[in-house]
N, C-alpha and C positions, 0 to 999 in steps of 0.2 A: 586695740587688739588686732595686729595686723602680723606679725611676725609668728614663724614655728612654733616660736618657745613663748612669746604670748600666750598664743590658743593655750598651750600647753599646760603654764600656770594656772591660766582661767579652769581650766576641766578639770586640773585638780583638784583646786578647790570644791568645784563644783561635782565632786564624784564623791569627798569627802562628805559634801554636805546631804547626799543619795546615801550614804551609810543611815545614817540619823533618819533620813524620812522612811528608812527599810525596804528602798529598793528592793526586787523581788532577785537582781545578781548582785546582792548585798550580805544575801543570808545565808549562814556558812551552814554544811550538811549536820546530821545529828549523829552521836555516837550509834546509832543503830546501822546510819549509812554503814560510816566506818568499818564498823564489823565486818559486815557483807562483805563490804571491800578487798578485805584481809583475805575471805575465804576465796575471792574470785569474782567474786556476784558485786556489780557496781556497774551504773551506768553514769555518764556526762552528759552534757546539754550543750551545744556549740550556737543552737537556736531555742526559742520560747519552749517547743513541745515537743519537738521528734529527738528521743536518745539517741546517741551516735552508735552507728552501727558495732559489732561486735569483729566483724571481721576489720573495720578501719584500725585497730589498735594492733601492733605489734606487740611478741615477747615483753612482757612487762617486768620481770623480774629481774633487777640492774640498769634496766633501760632508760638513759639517761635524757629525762622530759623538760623542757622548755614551755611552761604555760606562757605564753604570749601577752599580754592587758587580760589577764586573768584571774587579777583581786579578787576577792569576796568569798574565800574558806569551804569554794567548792569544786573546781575540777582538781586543784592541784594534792588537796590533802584524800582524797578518794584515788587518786594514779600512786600517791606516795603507800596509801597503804596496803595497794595491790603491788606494793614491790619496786617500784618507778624509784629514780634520784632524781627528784624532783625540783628544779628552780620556778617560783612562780615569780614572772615580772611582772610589774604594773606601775600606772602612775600615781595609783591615792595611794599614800602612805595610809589612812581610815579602811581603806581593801585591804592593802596587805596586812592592817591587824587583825581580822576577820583570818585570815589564815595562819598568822599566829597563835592568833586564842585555840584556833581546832587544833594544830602542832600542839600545842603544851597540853590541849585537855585531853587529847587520845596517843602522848609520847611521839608522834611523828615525825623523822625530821624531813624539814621542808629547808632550803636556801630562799632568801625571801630578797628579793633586789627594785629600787623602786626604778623609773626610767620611762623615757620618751618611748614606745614603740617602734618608731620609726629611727632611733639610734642605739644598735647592740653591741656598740664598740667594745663596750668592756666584756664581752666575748671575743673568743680565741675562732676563729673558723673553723667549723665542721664540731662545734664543741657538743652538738646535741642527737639523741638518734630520733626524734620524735618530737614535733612543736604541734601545740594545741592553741589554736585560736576562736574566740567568741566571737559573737557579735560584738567590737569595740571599733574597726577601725571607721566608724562612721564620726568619728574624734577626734578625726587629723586631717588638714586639708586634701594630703594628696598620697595615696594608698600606696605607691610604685616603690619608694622608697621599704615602706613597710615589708612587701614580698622581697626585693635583691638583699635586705640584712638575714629575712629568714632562710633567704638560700643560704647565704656565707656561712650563718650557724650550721647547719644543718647537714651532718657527715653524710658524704655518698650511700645511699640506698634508703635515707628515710626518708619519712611523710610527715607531709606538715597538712593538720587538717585545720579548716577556718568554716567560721559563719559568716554572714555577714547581708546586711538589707537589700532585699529586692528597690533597683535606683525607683521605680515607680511609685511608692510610698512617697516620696518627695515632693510627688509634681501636684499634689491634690492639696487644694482649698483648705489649710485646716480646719478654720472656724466651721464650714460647713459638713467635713468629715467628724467632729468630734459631736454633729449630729446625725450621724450614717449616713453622709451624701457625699459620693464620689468625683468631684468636678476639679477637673485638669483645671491648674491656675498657676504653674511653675514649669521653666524650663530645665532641663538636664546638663548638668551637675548642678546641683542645689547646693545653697551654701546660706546658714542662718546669718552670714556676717556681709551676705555682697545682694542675697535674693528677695530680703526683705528688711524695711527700715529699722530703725536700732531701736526705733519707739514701737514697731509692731513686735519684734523679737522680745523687749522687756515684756510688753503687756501680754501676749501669750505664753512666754517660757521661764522669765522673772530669772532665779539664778539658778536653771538647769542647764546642764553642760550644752557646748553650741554643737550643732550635728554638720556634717558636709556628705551628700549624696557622693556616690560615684559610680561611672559609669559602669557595663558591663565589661565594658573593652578595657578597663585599668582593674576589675577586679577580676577577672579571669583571665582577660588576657594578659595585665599584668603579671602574671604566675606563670605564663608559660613565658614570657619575656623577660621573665628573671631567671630561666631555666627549668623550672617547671615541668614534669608532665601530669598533667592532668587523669585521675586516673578513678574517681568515686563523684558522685556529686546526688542530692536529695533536696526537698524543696519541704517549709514547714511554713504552717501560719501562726497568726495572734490568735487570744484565746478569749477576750470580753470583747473584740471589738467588730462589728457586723463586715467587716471589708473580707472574715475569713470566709464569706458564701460566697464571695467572689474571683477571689486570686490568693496565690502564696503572698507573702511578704517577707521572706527569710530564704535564703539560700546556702547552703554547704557544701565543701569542694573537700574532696582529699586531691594532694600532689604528692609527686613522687622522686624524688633528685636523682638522676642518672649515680649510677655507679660504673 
């Protein structure tokens, strides 16, 4: 597993197989969300806990939305129902039924496309007003790619808002973190396929998708290097795991494409 499109197949699988275990961005919203949604009232999650703000969203009604690796039957059918044209892309086809099943069960239409992130060819440039990204690009080795396709989509004057890990989550000791102790044991950019051996990776992670840190400077800076300006940003943590009396772990950016 050394190539793009390696990783790529590997994490599909392996995103499929997080459907089944009920991943917590597995679980599509409930007809009640829905509702809500319809009348105005609906929030997203770009990280574990903090909603995304209400002023980051633009005019929704018509506003043609690009959910990013945003499988799992929850930001895209909540934007679609406050109005949004909504395409969700993602690489588990197992996510994107997760947003078919909410489409069919509350009439929604949603465009459903599966794909690499990091290749949007089969968009037209400037084809979207509005791209929403989760926490996902911790899935692909190298993020840069990911932010210059979102500008290409992304017509003059809108926002692409993203989540995505604080790189310091990375550098600590698993085995000893997943008993609350924080001990630096990794260097920056981490990568489960070069930073630790293929027999520690199995016996810790077995067949969970492989993760790749990345720096500050490719995930923020890469946004402003794609063209980029930078124009929101907020900080959230985890929710069971004691490292939140410590430090955030999640970070969120809105940008903003020159017009």
């Amino acid at each position: 597993m050394h190539t793009r499109q390696e990783i790529t197949q590997y994490n599909k699988q392996a995103w499929n197989r997080e459907v089944d275990l009920g991943n917590p961005w597995t679980i599509p919203v409930t007809p009640e969300e829905v509702a809500a949604a319809r009348k105005g009232d609906f929030r997203i999650l770009l990280t574990p806990l903090k909603p995304v703000p209400r002023d980051w969203f633009p005019p929704l009604n018509g506003c043609r939305v690009l959910c990013l690796a945003s499988g799992g039957g929850q930001q895209g059918p909540l934007l679609a129902a406050a109005g949004a044209q909504v395409t969700v892309f993602d690489n588990s086809p197992r996510q994107l039924d997760r947003d078919q099943m909410v489409a069919a069960r509350e009439n929604l239409a949603l465009r459903l496309v599966e794909g690499d992130m990091a290749d949007l060819s089969l968009f037209s440039d400037a084809a979207f007003d509005f791209i929403v990204h989760p926490v996902s690009n911790c899935f692909v080795p190298d993020v840069r790619p990911v932010w210059k396709e979102a500008f290409r989509v992304l017509a003059p004057g809108g926002t692409l808002i993203a989540g995505f890990m604080n790189p310091v989550e990375y550098t600590f000791d698993q085995d000893l973190y997943d008993q609350g102790i924080y001990q630096v044991k990794y260097s920056l950019p981490y990568s489960d396929l070069s930073s630790i051996s293929e027999e520690e990776r199995l016996r810790r992670f077995k067949h969970e998708p492989v993760e790749f840190s990345h720096t500050l400077e490719t995930q923020i800076g890469g946004q402003m290097e794609a063209g980029f300006h930078l124009i929101g940003f907020y900080e959230d943590y985890v929710q069971d795991e004691k490292i939140k009396d410590f430090m955030p772990s999640f970070i969120a950016t809105r940008a903003w494409k020159p017009s």
